[in-house]
C-alpha positions in Angstrom: -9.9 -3.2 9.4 -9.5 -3.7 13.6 -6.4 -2.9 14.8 -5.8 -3.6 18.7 -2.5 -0.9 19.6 -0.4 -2.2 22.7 1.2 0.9 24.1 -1.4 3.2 23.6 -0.4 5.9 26.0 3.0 6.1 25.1 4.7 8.5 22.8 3.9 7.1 19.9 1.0 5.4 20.7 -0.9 8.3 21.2 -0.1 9.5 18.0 -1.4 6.2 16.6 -4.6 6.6 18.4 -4.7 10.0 17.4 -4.4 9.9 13.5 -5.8 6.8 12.4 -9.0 6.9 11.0 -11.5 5.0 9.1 -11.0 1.8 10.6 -11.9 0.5 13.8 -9.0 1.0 16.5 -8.6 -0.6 20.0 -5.8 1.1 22.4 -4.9 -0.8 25.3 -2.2 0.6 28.0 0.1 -1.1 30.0 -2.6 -0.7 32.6 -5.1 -2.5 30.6 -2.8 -5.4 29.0 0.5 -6.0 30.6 2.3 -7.9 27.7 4.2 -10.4 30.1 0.8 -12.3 31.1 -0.3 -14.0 28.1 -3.9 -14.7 29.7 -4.4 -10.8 29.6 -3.3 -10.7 25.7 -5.9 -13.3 25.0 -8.5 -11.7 26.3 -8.0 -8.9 23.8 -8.1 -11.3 21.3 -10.9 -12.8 22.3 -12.8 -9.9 22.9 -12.0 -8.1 19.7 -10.5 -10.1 17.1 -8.6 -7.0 15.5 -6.8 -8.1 11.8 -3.7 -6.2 12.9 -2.1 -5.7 16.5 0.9 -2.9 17.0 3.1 -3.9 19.4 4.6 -0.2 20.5 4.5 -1.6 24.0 8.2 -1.9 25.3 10.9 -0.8 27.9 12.3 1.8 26.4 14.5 3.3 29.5 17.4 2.5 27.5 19.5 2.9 30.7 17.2 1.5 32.7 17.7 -2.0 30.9 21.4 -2.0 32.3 20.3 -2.3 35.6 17.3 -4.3 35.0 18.0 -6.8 32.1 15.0 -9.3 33.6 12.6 -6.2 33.4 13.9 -5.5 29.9 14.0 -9.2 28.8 10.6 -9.8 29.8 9.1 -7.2 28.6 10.8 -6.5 25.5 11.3 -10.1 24.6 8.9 -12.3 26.0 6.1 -10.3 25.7 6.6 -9.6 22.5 6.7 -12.8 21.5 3.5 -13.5 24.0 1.8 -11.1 21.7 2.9 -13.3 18.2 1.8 -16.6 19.6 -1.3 -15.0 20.6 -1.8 -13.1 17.1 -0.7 -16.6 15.4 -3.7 -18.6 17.1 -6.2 -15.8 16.4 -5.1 -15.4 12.5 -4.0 -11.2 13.5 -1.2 -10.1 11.7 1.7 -8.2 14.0 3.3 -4.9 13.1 6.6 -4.6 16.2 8.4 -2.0 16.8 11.9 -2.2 16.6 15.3 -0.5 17.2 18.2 1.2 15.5 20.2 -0.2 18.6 20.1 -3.9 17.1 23.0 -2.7 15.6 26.8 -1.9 16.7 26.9 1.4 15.3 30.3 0.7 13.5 28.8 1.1 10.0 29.6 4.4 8.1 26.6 4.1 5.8 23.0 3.7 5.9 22.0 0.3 7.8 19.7 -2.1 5.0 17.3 -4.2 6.6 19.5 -7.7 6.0 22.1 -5.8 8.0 23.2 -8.9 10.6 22.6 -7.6 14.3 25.0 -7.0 16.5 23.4 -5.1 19.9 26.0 -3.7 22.6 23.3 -2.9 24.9 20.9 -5.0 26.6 18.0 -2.8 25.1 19.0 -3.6 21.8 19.8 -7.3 22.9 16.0 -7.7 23.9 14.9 -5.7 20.8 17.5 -8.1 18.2 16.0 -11.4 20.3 12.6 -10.2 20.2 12.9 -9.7 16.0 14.3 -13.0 15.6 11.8 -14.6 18.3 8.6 -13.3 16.0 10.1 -14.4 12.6 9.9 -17.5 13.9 6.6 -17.7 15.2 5.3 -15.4 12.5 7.0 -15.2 9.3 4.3 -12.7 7.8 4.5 -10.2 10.4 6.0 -6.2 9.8 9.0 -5.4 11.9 9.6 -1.9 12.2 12.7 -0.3 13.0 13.7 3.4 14.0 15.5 6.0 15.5 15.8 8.8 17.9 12.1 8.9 18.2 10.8 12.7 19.4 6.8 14.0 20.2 4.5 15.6 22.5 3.2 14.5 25.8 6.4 12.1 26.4 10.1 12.0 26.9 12.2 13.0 24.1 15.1 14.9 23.1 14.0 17.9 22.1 11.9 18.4 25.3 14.8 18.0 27.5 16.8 20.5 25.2 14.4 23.3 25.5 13.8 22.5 29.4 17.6 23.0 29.6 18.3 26.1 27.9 15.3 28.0 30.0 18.0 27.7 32.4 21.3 27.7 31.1 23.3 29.9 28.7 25.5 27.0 27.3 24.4 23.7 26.3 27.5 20.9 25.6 25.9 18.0 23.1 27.9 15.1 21.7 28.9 15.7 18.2 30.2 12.0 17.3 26.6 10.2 17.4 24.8 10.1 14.1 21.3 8.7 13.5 17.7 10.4 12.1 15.6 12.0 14.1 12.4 10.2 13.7 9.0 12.7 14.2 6.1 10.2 16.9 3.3 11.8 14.2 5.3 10.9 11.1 6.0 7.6 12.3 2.4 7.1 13.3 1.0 7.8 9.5 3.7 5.2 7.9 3.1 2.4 10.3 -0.9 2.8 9.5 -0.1 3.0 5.6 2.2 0.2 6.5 -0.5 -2.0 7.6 -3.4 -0.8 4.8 -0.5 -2.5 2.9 -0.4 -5.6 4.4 3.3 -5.1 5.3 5.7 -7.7 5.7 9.8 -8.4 6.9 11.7 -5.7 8.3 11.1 -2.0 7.4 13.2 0.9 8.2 11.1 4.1 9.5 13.0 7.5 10.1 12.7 11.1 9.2 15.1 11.3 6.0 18.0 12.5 6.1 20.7 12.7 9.3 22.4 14.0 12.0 24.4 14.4 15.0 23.0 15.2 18.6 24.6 18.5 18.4 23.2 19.7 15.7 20.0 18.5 16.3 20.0 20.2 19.2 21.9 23.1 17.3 18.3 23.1 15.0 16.1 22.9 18.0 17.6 26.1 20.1 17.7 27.7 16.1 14.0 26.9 15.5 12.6 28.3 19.2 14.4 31.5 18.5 16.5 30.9 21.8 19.8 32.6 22.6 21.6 29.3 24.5 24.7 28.5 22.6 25.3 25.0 22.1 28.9 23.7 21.6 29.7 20.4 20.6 31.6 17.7 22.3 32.4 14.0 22.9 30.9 11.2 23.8 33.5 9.9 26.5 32.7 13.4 28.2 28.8 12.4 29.3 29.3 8.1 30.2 26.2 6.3 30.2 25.4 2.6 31.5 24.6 1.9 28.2 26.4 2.2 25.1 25.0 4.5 22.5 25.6 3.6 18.4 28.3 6.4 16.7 26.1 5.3 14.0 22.7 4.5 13.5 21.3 5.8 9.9 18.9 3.7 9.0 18.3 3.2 5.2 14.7 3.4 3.8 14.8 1.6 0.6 12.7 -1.1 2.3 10.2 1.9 2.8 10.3 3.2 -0.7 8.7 0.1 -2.2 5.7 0.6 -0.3 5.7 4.0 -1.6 5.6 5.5 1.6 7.8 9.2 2.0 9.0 10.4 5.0 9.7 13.9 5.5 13.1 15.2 6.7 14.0 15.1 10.3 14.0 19.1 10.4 10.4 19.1 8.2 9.7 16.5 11.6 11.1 18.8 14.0 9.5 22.3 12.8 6.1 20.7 12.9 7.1 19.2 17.1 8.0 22.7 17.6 4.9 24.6 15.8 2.8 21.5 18.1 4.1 22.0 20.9 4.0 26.1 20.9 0.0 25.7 20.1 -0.1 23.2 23.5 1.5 26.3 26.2 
């Protein structure tokens, strides 16, 4: 199998670089293949004619998109559907990935994949049109979503938690925002089992199990053995340009029939932790 990977230096990507063996892999930065100029995504199809391309490629500055909805659009949206048309001519099949913020974080259980949308941001507007946008051009392809995504070498949660509390005694983290913690590495070995199994549809990828922001940073201060106290508190205390779900658990029945396990978000986070104490 040839898989191209657009995103490659990101968080995840790198993970994807780094694990997946036995088949031939082609990473491509944002440097190397800007996802908004078709002629640039056809010349990596020409050149290498992969089976599979994963589209990790995105803007991901969740705030960011508030300010900069064009940015976001084009690159979240029409790129990504620049990539389908351009896997649909070559024959490639497309694995995306998606977003827990496609939905409106009203639900008080675990979100199925037939779940309809309903993004209050303009990140998860871009990721919703984007998911719709490829089923159309490419029925077969793999949509992935997930959550709360956390690794080395990249910005993340648990990094800014631990930067934090080397200088500060208290930590305040909301306590009424739930999702899963989703480990880069983890993530990275499901989406390449994913497409050994010739995945299709939507398919929901996160650590199992949930949590809140406080006590997933409760876990993380526990885990590193620091003394910072973390106390819990609101969300209307910290206001962001962009609104967060309360709730964004995302169910993995759709993963279970490719009999794929995830471990759980704190299984996730003890192995960041162990990784990123072997990188000081």
């Amino acid at each position: 199998m040839r898989a191209a990977i657009f995103g490659a230096s990101g968080l995840l990507g790198k993970y994807l670089v780094r694990e997946w063996t036995g088949d031939e892999i082609y990473p491509f930065n944002s440097a190397q293949v800007d996802i908004r100029q078709p002629q640039q995504v056809e010349k990596i199809m020409v050149r290498h004619r992969p089976d599979w391309i994963i589209l990790t490629a995105a803007y991901t500055d969740v705030d960011g998109c508030e300010s900069n909805p064009d940015l976001a659009f084009a690159t979240n949206t029409a790129g990504a559907l620049n990539v389908a048309e351009a896997a649909k001519r070559f024959g490639a099949r497309l694995l995306f990935l998606s977003s827990d913020y496609v939905f409106d974080g009203l639900a008080s259980e675990p979100y199925e994949v037939n779940f309809p949308p309903n993004p209050q941001s303009v990140y998860g507007r871009s990721k919703a049109d984007a998911e719709s946008g490829i089923l159309s051009i490419l029925p077969n392809a793999c949509t992935v979503r997930t959550s709360w995504v956390f690794g080395m070498r990249g910005k993340c949660f648990p990094d800014t938690i631990l930067r934090l509390a080397q200088s500060r005694a208290v930590l305040d983290v909301v306590d009424d925002q739930r999702g899963a913690p989703t480990y880069a590495r983890h993530l990275a070995l499901a989406i390449i089992e994913l497409c050994r199994h010739k995945a299709k549809g939507i398919v929901h990828v996160t650590n199992a199990g949930s949590c809140s922001w406080f006590e997933f940073a409760s876990e993380i201060i526990r885990l590193s053995a620091l003394s910072t106290t973390v106390r819990p508190t609101t969300t209307d205390k910290f206001p962001r340009p962009a609104k967060r779900p309360a709730y964004s658990v995302l169910s993995l029945k759709s993963l279970d029939k490719y009999r794929i396990h995830m471990p759980s978000w704190q299984e996730g986070l003890t192995e960041y932790i162990a990784e990123r104490n072997r990188a000081v």
